[in-house]
Every structure is written in structure tokens, then in C-alpha cells.
N, C-alpha and C positions, 0 to 999 in steps of 0.2 A: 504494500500500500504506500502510498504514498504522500509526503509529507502536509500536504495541504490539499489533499483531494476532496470534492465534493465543496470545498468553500467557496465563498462567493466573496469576494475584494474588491470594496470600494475606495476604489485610489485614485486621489486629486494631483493635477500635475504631474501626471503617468506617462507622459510621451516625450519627455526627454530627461537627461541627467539620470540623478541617483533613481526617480521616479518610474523611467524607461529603465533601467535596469532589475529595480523591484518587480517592475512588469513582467516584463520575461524570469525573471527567478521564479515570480509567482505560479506563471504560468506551468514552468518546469517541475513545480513541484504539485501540480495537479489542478489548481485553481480554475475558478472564470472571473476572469480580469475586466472590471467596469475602471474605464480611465478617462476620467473627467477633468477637463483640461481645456485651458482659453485659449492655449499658442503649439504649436508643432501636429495639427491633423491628426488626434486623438482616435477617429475614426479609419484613420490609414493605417494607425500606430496598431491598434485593436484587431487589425483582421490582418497582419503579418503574425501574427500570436498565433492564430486561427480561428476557427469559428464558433466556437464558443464563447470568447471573449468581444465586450463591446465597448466603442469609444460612443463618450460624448461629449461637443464641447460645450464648457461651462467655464463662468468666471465664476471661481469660487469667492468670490468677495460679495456676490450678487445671491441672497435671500432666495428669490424667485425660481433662478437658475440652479441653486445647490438644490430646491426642492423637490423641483423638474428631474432634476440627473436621477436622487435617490428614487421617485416615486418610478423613473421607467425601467429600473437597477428592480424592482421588486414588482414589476410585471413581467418582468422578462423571465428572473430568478425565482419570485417569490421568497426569497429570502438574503438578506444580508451577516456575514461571519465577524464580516471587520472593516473596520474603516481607516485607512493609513491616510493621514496627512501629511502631505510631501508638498503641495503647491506653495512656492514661497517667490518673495524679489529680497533682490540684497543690496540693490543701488539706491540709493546714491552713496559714495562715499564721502564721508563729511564729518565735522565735528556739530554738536548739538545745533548751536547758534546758527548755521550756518543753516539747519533744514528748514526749506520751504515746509506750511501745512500741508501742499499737496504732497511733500513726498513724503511726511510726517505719515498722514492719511493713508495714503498708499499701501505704506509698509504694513502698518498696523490692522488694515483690514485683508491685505492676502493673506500676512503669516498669522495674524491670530484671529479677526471676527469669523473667517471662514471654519477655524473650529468649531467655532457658537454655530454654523451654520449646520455642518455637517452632523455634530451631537442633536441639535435640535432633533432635526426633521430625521436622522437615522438612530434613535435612541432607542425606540420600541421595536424596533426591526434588529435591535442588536439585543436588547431584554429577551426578545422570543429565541435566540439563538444562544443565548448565552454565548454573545460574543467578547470580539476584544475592540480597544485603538490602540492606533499606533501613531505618534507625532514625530517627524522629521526635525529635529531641531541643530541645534549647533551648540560645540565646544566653547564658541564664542559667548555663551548665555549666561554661562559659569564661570569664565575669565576674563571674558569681556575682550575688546577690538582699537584699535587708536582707528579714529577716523572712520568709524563705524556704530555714532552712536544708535541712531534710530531703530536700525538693525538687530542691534544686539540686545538693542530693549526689547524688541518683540521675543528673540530666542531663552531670554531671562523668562518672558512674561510667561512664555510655552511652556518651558521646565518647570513654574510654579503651577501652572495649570493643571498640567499633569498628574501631578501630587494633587491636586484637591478633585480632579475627576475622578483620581483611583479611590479617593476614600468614599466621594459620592454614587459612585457607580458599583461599589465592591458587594453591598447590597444587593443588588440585580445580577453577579455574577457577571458583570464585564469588567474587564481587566482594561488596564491604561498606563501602557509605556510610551516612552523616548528613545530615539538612538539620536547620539550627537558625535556626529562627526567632525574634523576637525577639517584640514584642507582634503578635498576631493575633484581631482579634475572633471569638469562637468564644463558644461556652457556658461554656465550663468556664474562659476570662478574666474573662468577664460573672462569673461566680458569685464570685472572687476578688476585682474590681471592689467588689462588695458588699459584702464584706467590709474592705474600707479605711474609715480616718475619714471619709474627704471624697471617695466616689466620682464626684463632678463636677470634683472641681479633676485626681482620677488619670486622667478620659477624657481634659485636655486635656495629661494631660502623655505619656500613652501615643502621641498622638500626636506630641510634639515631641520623645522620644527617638529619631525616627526621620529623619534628616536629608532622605529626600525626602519629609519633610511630614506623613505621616498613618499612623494601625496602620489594616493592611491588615486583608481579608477571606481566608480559608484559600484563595482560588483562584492565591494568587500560589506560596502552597506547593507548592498541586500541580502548578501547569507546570513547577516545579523538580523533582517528584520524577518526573513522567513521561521528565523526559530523563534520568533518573539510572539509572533503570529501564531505559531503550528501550536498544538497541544505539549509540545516538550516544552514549551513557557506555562501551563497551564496554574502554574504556583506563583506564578511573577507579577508584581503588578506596583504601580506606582516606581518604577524602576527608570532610573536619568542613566544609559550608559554608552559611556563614549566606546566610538568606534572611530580612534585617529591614532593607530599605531602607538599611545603612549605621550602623544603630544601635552598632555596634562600632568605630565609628573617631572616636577623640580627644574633646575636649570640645566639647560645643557650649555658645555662650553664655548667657546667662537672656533671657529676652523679658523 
């Protein structure tokens, strides 16, 4: 059998980055992959998986459209197992002062109203399943970022969330973890990458904050969230755990 068979995964931001890799992990490990998503052809992304799997696109920052995804996620499946939250922005790079409200706004409503959205409207559909969540978050939440305030507030705000969904949810038998990654080559690093003075001297430092050596590829994230997902987590919950090779513990030296 296999590790995620028969579940059904409602995953935001599923057609590219660490998102698009949980996709396929998922699917690999027996799922039907719902990838709700505003940007990269969710619905292209969805049927390379194969045909069991379905895209839709949705801004998850939009009430309406998160409603939408879930309610045709439970005509199609009739049931929902879990809901990963992956959909997120990391731009602008900036210190506090310097963030416009729009991009204040922005941030705040991809990487976190869209949980309120997602819990809302897939709660009882996760109660009848006694399912799980899964939130995407960052390394950064916990240590914090120079030049990334707004950001790193939302991945703070996530981590704390977490911990109060697990204890309010723990009642219903859904479970509510984090993986936080630290650097991961994805799209959406690349484009902050470019954004720096010297994005050749930041590739090689991205990888030396990472004590086993190098910034991974999003496939390391998802064999961490397929077990967080599967039943082999089935005792976990409220759990922040990084998946950045180590990048979190103590100083490492200068080369």
C-alpha cells in the first residue's frame, strides 16, 4: 500500500516551486492532487500528474474563490484528507518603513488570510475525515531576515498559528503542522536572488548557511511533508520543523 493512497490533497500554490514538487511527491505516493493556484496553469500542472488529479485556478487570498476550489474538490472527491498550505509571495525586499500598504497587504493576505480561508470553508470536510494541515512556512519566522521585514512577519504569524490551530483543532482529531524551510531553490528564491546587490556572491552564501553544504531543491521539502501528511505522523501535531539542512543551529565560521 501505499503511503498516501486513497487521500485526497488540497494544495494551494501546487504548480510551481516547493508546491509543484509536493504535487508530484503526493501524487507518487498514491494521492488525488487538487492544486489551487493563481499563477503557473494549475490545470496543465494537474493533468501531467494524471487523471485523477485536478487543477484549479484560484487566488487564494480571495474568500469566494478559496470557497469555489474547496466546494468542486468535494464534488468531484466527496471528501477532503488534508489541506497543505504552500501558496505564498516573499517580495518585496525591504526594511519595515520602507513597505508600501499594498505590499504590507499583499503579503499578509497570500501567506496568512488565505489560511483563515482555507480552514474556514474546509474544516468540516477535514472533521469528517479526520484529517490533517499542513502550512508551508519559513526558517525565516523563527530567526527572522534583514531586509525582509513584512515577510517574515507573516512566517512568525504562520508558526504561531499553527500552534493555536493544533490545540483548537486537536478536539476534532485534525492534526496541524509546519515545515520551514530555510533557503530552497524554487522560482520565487530565484526572483528575490535578483533582487540583491550581488546575486552571485548570495548563491554562494545560500549555500553555506546550510551546514550540510548546499540550498537544496523543493524535493527535500516534500519527502518531509508526505510523512507529515501520511499516517506515520499520525501522533504529530502542533509541530514547527525545519527542513534546511541545519541552517538553524549556532554559528558557522566564515570561509
Amino acid at each position: 500500500m501505499q503511503l498516501l493512497e486513497n487521500q485526497v490533497i488540497f494544495l494551494t500554490g501546487g504548480s510551481m516551486g516547493i508546491g509543484l514538487e509536493c504535487a508530484k511527491a503526493y501524487a507518487r505516493a498514491g494521492a488525488s492532487v487538487v492544486i489551487a493556484a493563481s499563477s503557473g496553469d494549475p490545470e496543465v500542472v494537474a493533468a501531467t500528474l494524471g487523471e485523477q488529479h485536478l487543477g484549479i485556478l484560484c487566488d487564494v487570498s480571495n474568500a469566494a474563490q478559496v470557497a469555489k476550489a474547496i466546494s468542486r474538490t468535494l464534488i468531484k472527491y466527496g471528501k477532503i484528507n488534508a489541506i497543505h498550505n504552500n501558496a505564498g509571495i516573499a517580495s518585496p525586499s525591504k526594511p519595515l518603513h520602507e513597505t508600501s500598504d499594498e505590499e504590507w497587504d499583499q503579503l499578509m493576505n497570500v501567506n496568512l488570510k488565505s489560511v483563515l480561508y482555507t480552514s474556514r470553508f474546509g474544516f468540516e470536510a477535514l472533521k469528517k475525515s479526520k484529517g490533517c494541515i499542513l502550512n508551508t512556512s519559513s526558517l525565516v519566522g523563527e530567526i527572522g531576515q534583514e531586509n525582509h521585514a513584512a515577510y517574515t512577519a507573516t512566517k512568525g504569524g504562520m508558526n504561531a498559528l499553527t500552534k493555536s490551530m493544533a490545540l483548537d483543532y486537536a478536539p476534532h482529531h485534525i492534526r496541524v503542522n509546519a515545515v520551514l524551510p530555510a533557503g530552497v531553490w524554487t522560482p520565487l528564491l530565484k526572483q528575490w536572488n535578483e533582487e540583491q546587490a550581488d546575486p552571485q556572491s548570495m548563491e554562494k552564501y545560500l549555500d553555506d548557511i546550510h551546514p550540510l553544504g548546499y540550498c537544496p531543491k523543493g524535493d527535500v521539502i516534500a519527502d518531509a511533508c508526505v510523512f507529515l501528511i501520511s499516517d506515520k505522523a499520525r501522533f504529530i501535531t502542533g509541530t514547527i520543523l525545519p527542513v534546511s539542512g541545519g541552517a538553524e543551529l549556532g554559528y558557522k565560521a566564515a570561509k
